[in-house]
N, CA and C atoms of all chains as a GROMACS GRO file, in nm:
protein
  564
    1UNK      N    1  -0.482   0.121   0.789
    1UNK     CA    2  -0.621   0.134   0.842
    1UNK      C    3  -0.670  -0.011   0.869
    2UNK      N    4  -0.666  -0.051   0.989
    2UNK     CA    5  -0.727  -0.190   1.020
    2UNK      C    6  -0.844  -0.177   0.951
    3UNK      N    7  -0.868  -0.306   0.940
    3UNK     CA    8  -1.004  -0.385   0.821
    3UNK      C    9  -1.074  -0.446   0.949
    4UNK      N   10  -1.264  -0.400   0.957
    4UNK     CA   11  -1.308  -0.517   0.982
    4UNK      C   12  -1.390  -0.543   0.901
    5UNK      N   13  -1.536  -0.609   0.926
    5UNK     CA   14  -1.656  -0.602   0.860
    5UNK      C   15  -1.798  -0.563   0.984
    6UNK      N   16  -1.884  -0.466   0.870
    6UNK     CA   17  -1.986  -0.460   0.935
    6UNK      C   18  -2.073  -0.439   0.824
    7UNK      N   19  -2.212  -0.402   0.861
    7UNK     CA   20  -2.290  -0.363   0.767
    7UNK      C   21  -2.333  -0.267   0.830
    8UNK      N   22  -2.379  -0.160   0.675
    8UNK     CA   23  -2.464  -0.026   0.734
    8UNK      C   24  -2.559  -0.030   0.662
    9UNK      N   25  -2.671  -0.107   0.692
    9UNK     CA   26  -2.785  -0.104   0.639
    9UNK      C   27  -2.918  -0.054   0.683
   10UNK      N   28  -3.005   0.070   0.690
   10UNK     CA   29  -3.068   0.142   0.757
   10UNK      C   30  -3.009   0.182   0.875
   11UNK      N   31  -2.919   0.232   0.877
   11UNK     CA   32  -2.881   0.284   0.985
   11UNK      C   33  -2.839   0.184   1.121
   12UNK      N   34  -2.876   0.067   1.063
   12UNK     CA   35  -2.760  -0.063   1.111
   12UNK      C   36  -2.630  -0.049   1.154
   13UNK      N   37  -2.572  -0.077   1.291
   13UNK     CA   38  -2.439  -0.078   1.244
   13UNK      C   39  -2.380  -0.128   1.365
   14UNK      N   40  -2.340  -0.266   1.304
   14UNK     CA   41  -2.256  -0.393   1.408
   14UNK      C   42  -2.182  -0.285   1.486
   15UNK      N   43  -2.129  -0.220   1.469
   15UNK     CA   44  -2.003  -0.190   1.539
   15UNK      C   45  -2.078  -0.074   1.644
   16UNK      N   46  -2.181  -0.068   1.678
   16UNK     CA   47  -2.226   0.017   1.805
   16UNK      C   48  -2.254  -0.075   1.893
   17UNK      N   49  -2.248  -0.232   1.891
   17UNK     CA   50  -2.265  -0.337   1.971
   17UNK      C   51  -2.082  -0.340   2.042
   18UNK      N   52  -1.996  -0.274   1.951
   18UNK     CA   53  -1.870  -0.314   2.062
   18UNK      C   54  -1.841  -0.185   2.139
   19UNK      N   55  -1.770  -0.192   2.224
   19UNK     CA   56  -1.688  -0.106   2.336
   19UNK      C   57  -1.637   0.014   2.214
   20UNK      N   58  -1.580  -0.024   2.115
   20UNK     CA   59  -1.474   0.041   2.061
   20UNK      C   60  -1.566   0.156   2.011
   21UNK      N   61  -1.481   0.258   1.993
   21UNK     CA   62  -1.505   0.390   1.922
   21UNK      C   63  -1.563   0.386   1.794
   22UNK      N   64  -1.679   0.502   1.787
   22UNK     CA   65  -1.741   0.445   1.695
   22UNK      C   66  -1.674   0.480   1.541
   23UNK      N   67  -1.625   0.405   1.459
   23UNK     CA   68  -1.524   0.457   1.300
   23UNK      C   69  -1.564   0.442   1.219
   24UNK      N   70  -1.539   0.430   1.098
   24UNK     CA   71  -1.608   0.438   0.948
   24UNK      C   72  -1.520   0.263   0.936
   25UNK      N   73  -1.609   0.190   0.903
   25UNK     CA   74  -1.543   0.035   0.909
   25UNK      C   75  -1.545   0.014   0.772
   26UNK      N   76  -1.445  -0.050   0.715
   26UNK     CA   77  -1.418  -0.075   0.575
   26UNK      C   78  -1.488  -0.201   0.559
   27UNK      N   79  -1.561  -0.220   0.462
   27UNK     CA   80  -1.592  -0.368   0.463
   27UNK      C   81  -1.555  -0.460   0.301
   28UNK      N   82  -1.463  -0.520   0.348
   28UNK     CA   83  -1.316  -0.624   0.250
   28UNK      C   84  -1.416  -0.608   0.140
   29UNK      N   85  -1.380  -0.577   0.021
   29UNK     CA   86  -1.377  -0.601  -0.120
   29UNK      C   87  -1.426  -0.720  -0.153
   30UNK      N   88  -1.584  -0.734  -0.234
   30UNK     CA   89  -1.572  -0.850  -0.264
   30UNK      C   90  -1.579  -0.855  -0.448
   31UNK      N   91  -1.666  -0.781  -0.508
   31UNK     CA   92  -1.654  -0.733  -0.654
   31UNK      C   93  -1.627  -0.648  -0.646
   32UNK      N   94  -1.514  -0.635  -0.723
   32UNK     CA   95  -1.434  -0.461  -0.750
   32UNK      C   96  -1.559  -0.391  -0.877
   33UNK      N   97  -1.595  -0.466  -0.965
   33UNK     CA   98  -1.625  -0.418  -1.080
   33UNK      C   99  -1.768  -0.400  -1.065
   34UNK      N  100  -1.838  -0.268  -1.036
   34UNK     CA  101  -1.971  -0.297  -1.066
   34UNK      C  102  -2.103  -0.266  -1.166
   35UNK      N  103  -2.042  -0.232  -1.302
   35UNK     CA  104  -2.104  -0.201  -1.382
   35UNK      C  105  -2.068  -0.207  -1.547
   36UNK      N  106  -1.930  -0.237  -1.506
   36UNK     CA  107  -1.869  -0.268  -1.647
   36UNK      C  108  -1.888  -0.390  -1.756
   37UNK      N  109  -1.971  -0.400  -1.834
   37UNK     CA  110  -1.978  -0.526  -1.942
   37UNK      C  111  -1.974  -0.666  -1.843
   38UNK      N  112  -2.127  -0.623  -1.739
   38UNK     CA  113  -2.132  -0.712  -1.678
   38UNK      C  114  -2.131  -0.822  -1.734
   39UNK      N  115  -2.192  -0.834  -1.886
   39UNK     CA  116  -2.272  -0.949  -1.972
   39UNK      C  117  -2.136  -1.009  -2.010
   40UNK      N  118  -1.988  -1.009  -2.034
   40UNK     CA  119  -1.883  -1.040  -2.035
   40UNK      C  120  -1.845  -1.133  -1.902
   41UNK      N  121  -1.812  -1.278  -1.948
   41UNK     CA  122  -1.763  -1.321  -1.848
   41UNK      C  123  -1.622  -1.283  -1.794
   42UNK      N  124  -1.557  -1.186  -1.844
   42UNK     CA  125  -1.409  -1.175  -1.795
   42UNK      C  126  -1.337  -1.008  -1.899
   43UNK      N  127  -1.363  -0.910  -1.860
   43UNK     CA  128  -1.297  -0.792  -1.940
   43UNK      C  129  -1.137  -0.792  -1.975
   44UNK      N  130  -1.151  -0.812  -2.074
   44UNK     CA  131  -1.012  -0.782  -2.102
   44UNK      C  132  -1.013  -0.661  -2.218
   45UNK      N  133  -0.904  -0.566  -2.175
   45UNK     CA  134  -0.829  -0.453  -2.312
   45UNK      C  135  -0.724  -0.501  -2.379
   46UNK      N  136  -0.756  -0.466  -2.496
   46UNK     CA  137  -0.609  -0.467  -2.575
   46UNK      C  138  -0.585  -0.262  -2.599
   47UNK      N  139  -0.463  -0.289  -2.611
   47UNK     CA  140  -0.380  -0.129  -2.661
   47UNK      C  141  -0.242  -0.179  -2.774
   48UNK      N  142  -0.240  -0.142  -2.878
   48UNK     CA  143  -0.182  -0.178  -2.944
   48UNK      C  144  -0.058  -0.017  -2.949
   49UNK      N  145   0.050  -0.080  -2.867
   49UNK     CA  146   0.116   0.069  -2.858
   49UNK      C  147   0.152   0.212  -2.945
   50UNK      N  148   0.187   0.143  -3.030
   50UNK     CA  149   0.202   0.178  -3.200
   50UNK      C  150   0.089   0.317  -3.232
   51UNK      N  151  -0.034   0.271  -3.176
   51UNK     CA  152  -0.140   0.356  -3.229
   51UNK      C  153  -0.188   0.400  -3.103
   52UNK      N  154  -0.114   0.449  -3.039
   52UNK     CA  155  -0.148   0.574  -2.953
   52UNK      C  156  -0.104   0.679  -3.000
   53UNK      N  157  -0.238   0.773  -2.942
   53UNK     CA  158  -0.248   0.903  -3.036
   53UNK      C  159  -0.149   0.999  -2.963
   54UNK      N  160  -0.144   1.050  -2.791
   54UNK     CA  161  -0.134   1.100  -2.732
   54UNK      C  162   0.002   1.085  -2.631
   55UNK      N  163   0.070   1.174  -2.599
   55UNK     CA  164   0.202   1.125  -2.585
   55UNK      C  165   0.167   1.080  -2.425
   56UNK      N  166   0.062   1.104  -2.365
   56UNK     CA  167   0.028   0.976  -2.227
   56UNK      C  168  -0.101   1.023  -2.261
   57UNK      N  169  -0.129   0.860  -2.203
   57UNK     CA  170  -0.278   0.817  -2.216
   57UNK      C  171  -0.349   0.722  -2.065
   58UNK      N  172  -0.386   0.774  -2.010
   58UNK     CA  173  -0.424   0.720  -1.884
   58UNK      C  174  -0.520   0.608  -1.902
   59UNK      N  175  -0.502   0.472  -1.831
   59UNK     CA  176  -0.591   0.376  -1.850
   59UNK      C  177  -0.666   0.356  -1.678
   60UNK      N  178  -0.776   0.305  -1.678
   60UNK     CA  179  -0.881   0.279  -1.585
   60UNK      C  180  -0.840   0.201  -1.496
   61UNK      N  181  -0.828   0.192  -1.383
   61UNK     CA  182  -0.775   0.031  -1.290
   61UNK      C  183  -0.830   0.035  -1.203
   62UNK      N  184  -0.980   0.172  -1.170
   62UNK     CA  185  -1.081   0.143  -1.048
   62UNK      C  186  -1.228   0.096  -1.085
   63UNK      N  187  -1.216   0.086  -1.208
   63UNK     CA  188  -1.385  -0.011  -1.280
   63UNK      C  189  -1.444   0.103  -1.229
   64UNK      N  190  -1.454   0.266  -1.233
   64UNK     CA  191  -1.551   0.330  -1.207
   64UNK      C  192  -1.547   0.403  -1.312
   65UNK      N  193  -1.479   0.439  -1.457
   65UNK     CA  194  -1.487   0.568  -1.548
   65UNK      C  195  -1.516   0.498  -1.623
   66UNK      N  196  -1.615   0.595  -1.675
   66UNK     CA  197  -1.734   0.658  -1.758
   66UNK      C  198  -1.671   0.615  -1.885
   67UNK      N  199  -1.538   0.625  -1.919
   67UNK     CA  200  -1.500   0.634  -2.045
   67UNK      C  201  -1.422   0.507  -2.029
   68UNK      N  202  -1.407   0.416  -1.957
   68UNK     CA  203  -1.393   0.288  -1.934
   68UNK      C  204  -1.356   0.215  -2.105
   69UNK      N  205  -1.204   0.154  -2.127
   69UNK     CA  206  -1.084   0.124  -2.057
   69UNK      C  207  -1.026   0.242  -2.005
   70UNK      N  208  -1.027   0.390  -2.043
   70UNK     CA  209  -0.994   0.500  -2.012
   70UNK      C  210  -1.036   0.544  -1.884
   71UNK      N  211  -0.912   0.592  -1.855
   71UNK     CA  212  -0.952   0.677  -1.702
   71UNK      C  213  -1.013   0.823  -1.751
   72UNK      N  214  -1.087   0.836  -1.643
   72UNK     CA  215  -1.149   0.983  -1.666
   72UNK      C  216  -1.153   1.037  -1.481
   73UNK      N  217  -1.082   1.030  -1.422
   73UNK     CA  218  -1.033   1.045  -1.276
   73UNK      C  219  -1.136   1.013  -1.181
   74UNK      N  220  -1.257   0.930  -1.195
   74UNK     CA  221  -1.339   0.879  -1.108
   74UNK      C  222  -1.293   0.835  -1.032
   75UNK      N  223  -1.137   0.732  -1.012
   75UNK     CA  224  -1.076   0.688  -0.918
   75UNK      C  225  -1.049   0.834  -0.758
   76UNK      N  226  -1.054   0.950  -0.799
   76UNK     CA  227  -1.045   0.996  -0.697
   76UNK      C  228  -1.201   1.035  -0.622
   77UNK      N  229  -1.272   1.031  -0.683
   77UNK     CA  230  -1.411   1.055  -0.579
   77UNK      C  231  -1.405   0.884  -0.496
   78UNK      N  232  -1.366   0.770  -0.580
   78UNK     CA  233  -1.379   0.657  -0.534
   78UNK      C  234  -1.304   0.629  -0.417
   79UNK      N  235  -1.147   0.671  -0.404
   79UNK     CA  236  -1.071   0.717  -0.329
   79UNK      C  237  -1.120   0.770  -0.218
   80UNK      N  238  -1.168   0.916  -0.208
   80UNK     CA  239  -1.198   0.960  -0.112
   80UNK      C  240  -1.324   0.926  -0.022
   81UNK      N  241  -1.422   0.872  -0.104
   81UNK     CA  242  -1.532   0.756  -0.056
   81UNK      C  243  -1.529   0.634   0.034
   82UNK      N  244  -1.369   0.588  -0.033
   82UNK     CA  245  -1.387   0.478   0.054
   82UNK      C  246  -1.235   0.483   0.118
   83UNK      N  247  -1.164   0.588   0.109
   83UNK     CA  248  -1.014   0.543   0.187
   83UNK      C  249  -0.889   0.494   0.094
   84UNK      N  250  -0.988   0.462  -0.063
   84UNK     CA  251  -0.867   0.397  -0.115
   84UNK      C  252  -0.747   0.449  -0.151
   85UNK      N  253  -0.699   0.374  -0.252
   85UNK     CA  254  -0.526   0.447  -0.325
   85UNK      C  255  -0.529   0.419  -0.436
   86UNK      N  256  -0.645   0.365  -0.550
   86UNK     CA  257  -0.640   0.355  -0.644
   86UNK      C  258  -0.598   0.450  -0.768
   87UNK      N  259  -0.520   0.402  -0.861
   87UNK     CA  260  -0.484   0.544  -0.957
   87UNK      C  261  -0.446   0.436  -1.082
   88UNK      N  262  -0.426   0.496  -1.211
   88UNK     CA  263  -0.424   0.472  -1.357
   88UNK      C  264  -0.283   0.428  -1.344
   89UNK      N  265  -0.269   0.367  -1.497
   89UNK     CA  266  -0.188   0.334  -1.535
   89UNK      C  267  -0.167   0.429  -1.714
   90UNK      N  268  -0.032   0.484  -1.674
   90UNK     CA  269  -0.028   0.595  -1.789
   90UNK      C  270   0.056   0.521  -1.887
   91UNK      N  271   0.042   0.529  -1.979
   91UNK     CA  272   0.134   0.474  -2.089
   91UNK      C  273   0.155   0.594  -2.190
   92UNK      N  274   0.304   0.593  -2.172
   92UNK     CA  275   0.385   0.718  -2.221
   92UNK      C  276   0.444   0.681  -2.358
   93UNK      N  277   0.443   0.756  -2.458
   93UNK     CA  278   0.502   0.729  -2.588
   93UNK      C  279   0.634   0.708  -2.592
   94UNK      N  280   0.718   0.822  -2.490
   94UNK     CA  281   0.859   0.788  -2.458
   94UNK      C  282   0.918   0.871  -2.354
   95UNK      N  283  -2.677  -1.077  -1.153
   95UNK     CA  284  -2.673  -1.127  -0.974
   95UNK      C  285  -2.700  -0.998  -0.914
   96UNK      N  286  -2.843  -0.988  -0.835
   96UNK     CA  287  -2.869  -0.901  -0.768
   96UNK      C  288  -2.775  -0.881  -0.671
   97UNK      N  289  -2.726  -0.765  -0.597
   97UNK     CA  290  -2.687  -0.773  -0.516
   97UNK      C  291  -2.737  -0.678  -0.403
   98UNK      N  292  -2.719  -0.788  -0.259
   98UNK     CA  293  -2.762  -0.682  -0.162
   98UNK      C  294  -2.697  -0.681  -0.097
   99UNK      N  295  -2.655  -0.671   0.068
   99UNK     CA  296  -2.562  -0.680   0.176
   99UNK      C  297  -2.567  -0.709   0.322
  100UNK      N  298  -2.462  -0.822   0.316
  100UNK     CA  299  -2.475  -0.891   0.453
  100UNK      C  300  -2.347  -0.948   0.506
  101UNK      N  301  -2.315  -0.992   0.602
  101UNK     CA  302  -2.170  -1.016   0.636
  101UNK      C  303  -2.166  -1.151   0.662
  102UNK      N  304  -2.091  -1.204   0.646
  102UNK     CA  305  -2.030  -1.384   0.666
  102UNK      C  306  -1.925  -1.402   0.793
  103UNK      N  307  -1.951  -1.407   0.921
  103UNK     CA  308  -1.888  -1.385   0.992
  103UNK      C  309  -1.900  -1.495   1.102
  104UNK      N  310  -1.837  -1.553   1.111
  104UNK     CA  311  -1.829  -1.699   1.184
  104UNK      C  312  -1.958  -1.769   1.185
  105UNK      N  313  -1.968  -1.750   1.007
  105UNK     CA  314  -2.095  -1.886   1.005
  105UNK      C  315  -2.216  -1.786   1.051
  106UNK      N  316  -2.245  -1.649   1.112
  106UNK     CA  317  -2.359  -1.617   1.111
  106UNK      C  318  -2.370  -1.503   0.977
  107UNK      N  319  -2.530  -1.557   0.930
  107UNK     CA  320  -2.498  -1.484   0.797
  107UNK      C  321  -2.685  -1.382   0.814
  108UNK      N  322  -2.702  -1.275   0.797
  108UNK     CA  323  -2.775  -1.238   0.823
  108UNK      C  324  -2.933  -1.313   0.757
  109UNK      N  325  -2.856  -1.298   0.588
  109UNK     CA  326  -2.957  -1.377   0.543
  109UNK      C  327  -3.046  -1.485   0.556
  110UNK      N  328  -3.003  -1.545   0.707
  110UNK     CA  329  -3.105  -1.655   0.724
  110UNK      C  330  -3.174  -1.572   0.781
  111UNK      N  331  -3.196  -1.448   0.833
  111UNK     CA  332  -3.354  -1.382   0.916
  111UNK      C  333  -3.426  -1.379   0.838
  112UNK      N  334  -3.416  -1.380   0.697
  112UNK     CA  335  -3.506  -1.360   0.628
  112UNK      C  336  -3.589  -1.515   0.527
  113UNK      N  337  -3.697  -1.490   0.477
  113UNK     CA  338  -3.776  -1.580   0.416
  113UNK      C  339  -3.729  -1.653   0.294
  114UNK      N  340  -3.630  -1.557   0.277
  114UNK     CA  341  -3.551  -1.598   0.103
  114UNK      C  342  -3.491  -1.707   0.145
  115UNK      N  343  -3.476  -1.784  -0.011
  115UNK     CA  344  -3.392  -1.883   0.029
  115UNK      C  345  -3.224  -1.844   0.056
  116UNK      N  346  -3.165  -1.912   0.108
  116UNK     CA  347  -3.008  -1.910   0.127
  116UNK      C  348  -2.952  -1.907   0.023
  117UNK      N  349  -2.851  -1.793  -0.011
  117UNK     CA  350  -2.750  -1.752  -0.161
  117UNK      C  351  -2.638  -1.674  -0.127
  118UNK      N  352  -2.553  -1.695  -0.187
  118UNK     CA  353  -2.400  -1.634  -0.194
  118UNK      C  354  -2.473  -1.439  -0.186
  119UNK      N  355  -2.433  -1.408  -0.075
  119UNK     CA  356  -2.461  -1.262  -0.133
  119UNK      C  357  -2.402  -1.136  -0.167
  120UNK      N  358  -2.345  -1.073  -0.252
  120UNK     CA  359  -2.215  -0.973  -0.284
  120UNK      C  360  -2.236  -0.843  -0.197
  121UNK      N  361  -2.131  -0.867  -0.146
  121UNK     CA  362  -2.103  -0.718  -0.068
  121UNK      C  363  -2.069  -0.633  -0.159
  122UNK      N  364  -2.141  -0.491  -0.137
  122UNK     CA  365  -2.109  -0.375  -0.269
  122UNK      C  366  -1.961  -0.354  -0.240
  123UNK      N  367  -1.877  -0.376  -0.331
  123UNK     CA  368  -1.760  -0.298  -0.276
  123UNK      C  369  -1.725  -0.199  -0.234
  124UNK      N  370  -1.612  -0.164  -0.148
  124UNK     CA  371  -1.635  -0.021  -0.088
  124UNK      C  372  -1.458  -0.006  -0.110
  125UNK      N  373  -1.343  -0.068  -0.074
  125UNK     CA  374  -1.237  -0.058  -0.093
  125UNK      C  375  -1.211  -0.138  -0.211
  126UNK      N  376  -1.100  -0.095  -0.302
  126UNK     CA  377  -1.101  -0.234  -0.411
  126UNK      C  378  -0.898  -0.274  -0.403
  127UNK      N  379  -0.828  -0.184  -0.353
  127UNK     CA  380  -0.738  -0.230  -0.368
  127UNK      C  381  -0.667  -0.284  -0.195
  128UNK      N  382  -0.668  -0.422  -0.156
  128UNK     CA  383  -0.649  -0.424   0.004
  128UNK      C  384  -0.494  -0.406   0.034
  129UNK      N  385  -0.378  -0.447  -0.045
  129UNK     CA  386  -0.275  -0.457   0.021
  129UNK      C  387  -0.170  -0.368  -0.078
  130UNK      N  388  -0.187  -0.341  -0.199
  130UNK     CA  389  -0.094  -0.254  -0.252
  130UNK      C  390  -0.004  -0.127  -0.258
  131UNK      N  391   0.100  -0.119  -0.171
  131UNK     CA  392   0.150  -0.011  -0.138
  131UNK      C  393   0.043   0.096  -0.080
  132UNK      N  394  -0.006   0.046  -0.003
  132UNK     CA  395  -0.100   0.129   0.114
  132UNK      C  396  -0.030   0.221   0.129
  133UNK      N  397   0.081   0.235   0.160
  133UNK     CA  398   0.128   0.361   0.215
  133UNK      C  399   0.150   0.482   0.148
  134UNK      N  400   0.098   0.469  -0.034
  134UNK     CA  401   0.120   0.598  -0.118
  134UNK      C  402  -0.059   0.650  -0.088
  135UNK      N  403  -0.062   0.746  -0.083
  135UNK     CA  404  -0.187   0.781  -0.128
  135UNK      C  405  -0.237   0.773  -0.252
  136UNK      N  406  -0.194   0.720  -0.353
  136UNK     CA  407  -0.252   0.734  -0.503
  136UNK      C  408  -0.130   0.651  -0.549
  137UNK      N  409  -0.190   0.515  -0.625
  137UNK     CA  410  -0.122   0.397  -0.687
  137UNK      C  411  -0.093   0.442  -0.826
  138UNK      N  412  -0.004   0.538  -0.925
  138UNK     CA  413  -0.023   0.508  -1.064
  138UNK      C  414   0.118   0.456  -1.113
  139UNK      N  415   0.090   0.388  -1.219
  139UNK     CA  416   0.238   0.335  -1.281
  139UNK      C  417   0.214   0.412  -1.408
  140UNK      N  418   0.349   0.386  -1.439
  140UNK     CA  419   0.396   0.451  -1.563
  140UNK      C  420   0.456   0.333  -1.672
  141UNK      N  421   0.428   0.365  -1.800
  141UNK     CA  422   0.484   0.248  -1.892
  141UNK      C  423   0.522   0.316  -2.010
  142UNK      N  424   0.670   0.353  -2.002
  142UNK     CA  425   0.719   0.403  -2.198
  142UNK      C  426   0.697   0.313  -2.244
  143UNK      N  427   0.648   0.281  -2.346
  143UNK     CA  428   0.546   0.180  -2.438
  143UNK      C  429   0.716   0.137  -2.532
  144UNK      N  430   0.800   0.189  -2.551
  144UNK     CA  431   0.888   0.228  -2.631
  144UNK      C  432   0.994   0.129  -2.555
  145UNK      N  433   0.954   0.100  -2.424
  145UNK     CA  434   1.028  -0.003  -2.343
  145UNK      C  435   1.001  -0.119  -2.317
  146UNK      N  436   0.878  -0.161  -2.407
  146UNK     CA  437   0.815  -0.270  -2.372
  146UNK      C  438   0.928  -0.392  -2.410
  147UNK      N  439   0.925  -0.544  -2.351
  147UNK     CA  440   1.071  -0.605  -2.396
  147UNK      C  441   0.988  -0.694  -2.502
  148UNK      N  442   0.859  -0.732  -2.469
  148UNK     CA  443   0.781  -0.846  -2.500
  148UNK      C  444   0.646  -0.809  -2.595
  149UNK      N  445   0.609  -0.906  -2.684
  149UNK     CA  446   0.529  -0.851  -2.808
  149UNK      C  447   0.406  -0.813  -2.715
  150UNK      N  448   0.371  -0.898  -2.622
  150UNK     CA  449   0.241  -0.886  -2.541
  150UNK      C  450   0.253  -0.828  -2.362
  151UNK      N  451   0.223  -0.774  -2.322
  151UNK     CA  452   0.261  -0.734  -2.178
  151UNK      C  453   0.131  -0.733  -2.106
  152UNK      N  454   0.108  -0.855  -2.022
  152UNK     CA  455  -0.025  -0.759  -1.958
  152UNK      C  456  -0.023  -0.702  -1.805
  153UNK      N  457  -0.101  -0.590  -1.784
  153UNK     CA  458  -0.103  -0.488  -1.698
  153UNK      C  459  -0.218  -0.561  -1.598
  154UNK      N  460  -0.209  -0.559  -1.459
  154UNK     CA  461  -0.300  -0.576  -1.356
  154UNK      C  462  -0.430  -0.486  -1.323
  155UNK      N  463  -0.534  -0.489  -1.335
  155UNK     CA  464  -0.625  -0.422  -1.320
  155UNK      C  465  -0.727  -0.458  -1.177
  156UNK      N  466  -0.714  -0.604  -1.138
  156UNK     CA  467  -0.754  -0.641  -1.002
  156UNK      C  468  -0.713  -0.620  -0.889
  157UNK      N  469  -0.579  -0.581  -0.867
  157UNK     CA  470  -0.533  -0.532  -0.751
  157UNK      C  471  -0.488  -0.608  -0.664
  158UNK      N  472  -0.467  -0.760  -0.736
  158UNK     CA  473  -0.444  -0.888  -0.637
  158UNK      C  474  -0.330  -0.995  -0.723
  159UNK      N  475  -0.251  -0.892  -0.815
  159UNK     CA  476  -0.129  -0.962  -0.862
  159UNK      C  477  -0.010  -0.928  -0.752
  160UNK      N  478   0.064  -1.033  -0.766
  160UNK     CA  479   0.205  -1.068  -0.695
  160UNK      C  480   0.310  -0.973  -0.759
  161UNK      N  481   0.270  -0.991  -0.896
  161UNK     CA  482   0.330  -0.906  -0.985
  161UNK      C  483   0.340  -0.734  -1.021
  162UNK      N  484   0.244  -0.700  -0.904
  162UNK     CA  485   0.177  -0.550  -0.942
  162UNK      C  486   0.268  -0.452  -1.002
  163UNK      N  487   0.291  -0.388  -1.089
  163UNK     CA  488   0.144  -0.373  -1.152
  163UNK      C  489   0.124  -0.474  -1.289
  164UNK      N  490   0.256  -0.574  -1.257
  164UNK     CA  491   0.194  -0.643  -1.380
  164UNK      C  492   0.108  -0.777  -1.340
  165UNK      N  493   0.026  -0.817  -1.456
  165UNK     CA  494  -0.038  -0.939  -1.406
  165UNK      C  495   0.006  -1.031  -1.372
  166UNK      N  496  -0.074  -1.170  -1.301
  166UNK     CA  497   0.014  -1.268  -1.268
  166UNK      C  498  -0.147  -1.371  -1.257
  167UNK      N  499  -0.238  -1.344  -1.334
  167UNK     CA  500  -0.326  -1.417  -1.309
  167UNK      C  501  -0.436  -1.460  -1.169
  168UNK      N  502  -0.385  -1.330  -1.137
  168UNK     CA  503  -0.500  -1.372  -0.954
  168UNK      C  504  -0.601  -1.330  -1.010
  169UNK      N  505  -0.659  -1.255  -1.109
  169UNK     CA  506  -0.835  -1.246  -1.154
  169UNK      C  507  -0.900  -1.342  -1.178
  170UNK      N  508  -0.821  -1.459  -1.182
  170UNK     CA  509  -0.899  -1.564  -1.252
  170UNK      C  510  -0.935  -1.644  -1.095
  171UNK      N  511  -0.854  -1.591  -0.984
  171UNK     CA  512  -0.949  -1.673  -0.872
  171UNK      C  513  -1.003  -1.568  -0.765
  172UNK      N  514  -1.014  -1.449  -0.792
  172UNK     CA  515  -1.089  -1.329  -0.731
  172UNK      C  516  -1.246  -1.340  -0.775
  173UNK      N  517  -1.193  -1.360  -0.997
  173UNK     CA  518  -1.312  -1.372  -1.024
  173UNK      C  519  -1.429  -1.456  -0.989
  174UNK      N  520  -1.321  -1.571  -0.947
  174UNK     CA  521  -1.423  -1.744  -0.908
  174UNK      C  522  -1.455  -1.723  -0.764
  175UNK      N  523  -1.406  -1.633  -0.673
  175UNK     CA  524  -1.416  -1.632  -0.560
  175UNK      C  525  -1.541  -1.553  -0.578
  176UNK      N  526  -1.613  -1.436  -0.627
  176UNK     CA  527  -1.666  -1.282  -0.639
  176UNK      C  528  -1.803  -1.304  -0.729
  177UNK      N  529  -1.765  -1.389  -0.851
  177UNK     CA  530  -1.840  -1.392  -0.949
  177UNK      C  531  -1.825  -1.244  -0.964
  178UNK      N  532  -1.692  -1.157  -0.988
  178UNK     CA  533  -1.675  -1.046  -1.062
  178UNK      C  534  -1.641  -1.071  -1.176
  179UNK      N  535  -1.569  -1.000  -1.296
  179UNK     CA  536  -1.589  -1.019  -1.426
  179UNK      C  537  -1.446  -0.938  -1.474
  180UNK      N  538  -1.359  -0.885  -1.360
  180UNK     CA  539  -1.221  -0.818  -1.410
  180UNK      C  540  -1.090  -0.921  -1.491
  181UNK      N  541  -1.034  -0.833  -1.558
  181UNK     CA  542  -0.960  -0.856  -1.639
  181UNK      C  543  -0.819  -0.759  -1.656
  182UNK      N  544  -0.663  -0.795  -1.752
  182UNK     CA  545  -0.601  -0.726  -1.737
  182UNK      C  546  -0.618  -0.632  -1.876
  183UNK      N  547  -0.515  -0.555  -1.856
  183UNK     CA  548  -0.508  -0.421  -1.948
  183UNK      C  549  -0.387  -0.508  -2.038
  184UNK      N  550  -0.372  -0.547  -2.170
  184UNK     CA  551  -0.286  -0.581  -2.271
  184UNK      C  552  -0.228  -0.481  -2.348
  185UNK      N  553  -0.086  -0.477  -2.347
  185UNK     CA  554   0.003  -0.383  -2.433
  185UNK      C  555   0.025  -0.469  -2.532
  186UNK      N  556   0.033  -0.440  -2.696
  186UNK     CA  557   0.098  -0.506  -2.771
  186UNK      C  558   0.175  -0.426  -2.863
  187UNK      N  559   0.280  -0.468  -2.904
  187UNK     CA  560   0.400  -0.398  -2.920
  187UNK      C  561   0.337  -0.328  -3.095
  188UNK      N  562   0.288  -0.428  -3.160
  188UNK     CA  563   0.180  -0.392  -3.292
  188UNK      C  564   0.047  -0.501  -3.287
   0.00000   0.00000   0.00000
């Protein structure tokens, strides 16, 4: 999916100024994270393997669940919102 | 950091129409992962914990390691680029 930038702000939208067809324009990533332990200069998890309860345990890698380091599948409304491919990282007992 | 939205696009930045003074301004994110195996629809990895080689392992959560899905330290200049606040996911063996 080509990348450009525009803004859609009130119904704004650069891209009715070009020739081209009018598309849903992605606009590049600039903070992935927008609500997580903002007050943290830098999030980091620990998982200490040993003491997992569950023989897979899905972890967070779109900064949108609720249950944050844990995935709770917000990555797919986020997904379908914006086009992405984001998905967890499962850590399996064996 | 409030954020509102505007585009940086050859030096024209919207924010000078307005009265405010001139500031870095964060685009809400809308995509978060740009180049990672685009072509799956849904990114998840898998980790038997039981395979780990190393006492500490860390996992990518920014979407801008070399290493994907393991880290390789690009949060630390996404973050300086973004003033975002991501971090990786740490396995430890105990």
């Amino acid at each position: 999916m080509a990348s450009t930038t525009s803004i859609i702000q009130g119904g704004f939208a650069l891209s009715s100024f070009t020739a081209r067809p009018r598309r849903m324009v992605v606009v590049r990533a600039e903070a992935i994270n927008p609500d997580i332990k903002k007050d943290e200069p830098k999030v980091v998890d620990s998982v200490v393997v040993t003491e997992l309860s569950k023989p897979l345990t899905a972890y967070c890698r779109c900064w949108r669940s609720g249950t944050f380091p844990l995935c709770d599948g917000s990555h797919v409304k986020h997904n379908k919102a914006t086009g992405d491919n984001v998905g967890p990282l499962l850590l399996k007992k064996q």
